[in-house]
N, C-alpha and C positions, 0 to 999 in steps of 0.2 A: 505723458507722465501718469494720466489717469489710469490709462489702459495696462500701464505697468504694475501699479496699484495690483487692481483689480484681478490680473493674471497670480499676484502673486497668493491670493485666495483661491485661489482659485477658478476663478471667474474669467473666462474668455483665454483660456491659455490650454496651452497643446494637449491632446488625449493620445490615448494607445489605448491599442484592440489588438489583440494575439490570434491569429485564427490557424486554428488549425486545421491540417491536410486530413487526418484521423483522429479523432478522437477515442476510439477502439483497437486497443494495444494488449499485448502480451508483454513478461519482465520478457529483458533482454532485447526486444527491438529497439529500432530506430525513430524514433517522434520528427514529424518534420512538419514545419511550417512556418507561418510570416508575421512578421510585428508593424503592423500600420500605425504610424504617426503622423495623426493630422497638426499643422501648426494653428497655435491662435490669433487673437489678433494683434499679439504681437509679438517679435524676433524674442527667441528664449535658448539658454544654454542650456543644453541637455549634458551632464558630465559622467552620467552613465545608464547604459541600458539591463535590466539584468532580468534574467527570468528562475526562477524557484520552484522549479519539482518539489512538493511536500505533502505530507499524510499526517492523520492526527492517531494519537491513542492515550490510552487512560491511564493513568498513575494516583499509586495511594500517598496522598500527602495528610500526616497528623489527621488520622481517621477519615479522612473524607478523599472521593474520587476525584481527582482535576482530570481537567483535557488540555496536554499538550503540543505544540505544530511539532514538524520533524523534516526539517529541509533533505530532503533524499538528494539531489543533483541541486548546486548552485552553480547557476553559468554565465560569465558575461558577456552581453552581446553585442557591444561597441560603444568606442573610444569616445570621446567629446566632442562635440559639434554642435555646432547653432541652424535651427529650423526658423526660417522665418514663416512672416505672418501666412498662415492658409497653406501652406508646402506640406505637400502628400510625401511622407520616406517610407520605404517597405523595404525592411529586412528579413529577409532569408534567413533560417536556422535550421541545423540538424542537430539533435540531440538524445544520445546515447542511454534509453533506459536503465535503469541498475538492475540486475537479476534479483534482487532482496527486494523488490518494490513490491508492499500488499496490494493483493487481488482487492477486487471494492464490490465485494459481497456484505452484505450485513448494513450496516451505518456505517463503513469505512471509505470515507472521499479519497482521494487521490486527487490534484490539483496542481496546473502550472499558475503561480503569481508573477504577472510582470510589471513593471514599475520603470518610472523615468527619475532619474535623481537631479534632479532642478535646483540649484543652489537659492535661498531665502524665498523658498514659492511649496505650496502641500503638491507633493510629488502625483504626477496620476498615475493610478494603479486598475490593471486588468485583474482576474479574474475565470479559469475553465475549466469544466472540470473533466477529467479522463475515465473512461469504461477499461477496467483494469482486467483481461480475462484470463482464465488458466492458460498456459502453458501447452503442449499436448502432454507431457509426462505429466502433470499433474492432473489435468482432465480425465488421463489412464487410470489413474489414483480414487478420482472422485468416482468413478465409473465402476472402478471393480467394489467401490463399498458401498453403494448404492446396489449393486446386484445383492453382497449379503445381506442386502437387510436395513444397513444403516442410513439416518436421517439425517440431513445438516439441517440447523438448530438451530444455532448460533455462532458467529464472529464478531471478534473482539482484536482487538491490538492494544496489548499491552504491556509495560513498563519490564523490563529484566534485563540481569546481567550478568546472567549463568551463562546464557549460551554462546558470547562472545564475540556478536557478530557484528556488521558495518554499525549497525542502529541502534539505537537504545531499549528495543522492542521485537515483538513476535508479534504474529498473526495466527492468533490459535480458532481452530476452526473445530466448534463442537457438534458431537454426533451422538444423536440416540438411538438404541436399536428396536427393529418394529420388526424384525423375522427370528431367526431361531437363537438369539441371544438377547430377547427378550428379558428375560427371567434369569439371564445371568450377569448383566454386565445393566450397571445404573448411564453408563455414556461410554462415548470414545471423543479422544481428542486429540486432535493430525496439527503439528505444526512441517511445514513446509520448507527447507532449505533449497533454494535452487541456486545451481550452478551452471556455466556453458555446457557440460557434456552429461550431467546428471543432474537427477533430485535425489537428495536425502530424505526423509520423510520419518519424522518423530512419532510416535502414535504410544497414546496415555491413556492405558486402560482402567476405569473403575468400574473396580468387580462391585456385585449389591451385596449388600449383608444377607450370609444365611446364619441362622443360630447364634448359639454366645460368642464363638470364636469370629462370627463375621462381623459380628459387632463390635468388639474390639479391634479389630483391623478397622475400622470404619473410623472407629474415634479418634484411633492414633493417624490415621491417614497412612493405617501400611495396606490398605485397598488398592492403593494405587500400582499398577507395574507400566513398564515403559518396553518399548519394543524400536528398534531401528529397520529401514530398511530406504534400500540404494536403489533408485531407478535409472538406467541408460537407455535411448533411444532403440538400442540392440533390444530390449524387454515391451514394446506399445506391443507385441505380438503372441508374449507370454502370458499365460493364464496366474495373473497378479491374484485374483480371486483365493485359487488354490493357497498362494503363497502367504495371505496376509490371514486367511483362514486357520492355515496349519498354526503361526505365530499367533494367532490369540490362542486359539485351542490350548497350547504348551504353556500358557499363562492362567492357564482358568485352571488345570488338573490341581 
């Protein structure tokens, strides 16, 4: 009875470790790995297993910034059962990345939470965190603006509902220029849509103010122009350079 107690604090009662096979993923692969639960010392109903794919980002709430979580994949990973005292169970999982999941460049984690949901007992909870890396078409991306000139900066995931996607957020990925757009443009900023057979790729130009006229575009925030553009695996072999070069040039005349 005591030991019952005690488990129910936590004290001498089942743990879970999530381990993973990779921890270094692209969006759209496959995560796979195992869920070890040790029992305690004593027999406990586990009534469910679950694991939580999620990312954080920032939102303006009444002037000030908060930090959000953002469950990307919620999966359950089995049905009810009882573990008695010291019983080693390892479950197997595969699970399906989302193609919208941010890269974890900047201070943006990535993270699987797993939890045992124990009825009148504090649940134990895992903990891991994931290397979230581009894409190839997106790496194509970073590569050809990295030839112009351009610097990443800064990332950020933050709060919008313009662009109408699975999330409540983007991943905007800022860039300054250090080659021949210098002295023309104050940054650029790439948000990333990926999909199975493409990327979309947002790109947010702010011009710098020249004269009274650039100043006024400044104020009003009509410095800003936007640009689209579509990548297909058919394109890793195209000179993207050229292509993303022409599209700012046509924005800067």
């Amino acid at each position: 009875m005591f030991k019952n107690l005690l488990a129910s604090v936590g004290i001498g009662a089942a743990k879970v470790d999530t381990r993973l096979f990779n921890n270094s993923v692209i969006p759209g692969e496959v995560l796979e790995g195992e869920v070890y639960i040790l029992g305690g010392d004593v027999a406990q109903n586990i009534d469910d297993i679950y694991l939580k794919l999620a990312t954080e980002y920032e939102r303006e709430v009444d002037d000030s910034t908060v930090t959000e979580e953002c469950v990307l994949v919620n999966y359950r990973l089995s049905e009810r059962f009882t573990i008695q005292p010291n019983e080693e169970v390892m479950i197997p999982f595969s699970l399906d990345l989302p193609y919208e999941m941010p890269l974890t460049f900047g201070k943006t984690p990535v993270y699987i939470r797993t939890g045992l949901d124990i009825k009148s007992a504090i649940n134990p909870r895992d903990r891991d965190y994931l290397e979230v890396r581009p894409h190839p078409l997106m790496q194509r991306v970073l590569q050809a603006l990295e030839n112009l000139g351009f610097q990443l900066n800064e990332v950020d995931c933050e709060y919008t509902h313009h662009f109408g996607g699975t999330y409540p957020f983007v991943q905007e990925l800022e860039f300054r220029p250090t080659g021949n757009y210098r002295n023309h443009l104050d940054e650029l900023e790439v948000i990333f849509f990926f999909k199975p057979d493409e990327l979309e790729v947002l790109l947010e130009i702010d011009k710098r103010a020249r004269g009274w006229k650039g100043w006024m575009e400044e104020a009003f925030d009509l410095d800003e122009r936007y640009m689209r553009l579509v990548v297909t695996p058919s394109d890793l072999e195209q000179d993207l350079e050229v292509m993303i070069d022409q599209m700012i040039q046509s924005h800067l005349d």
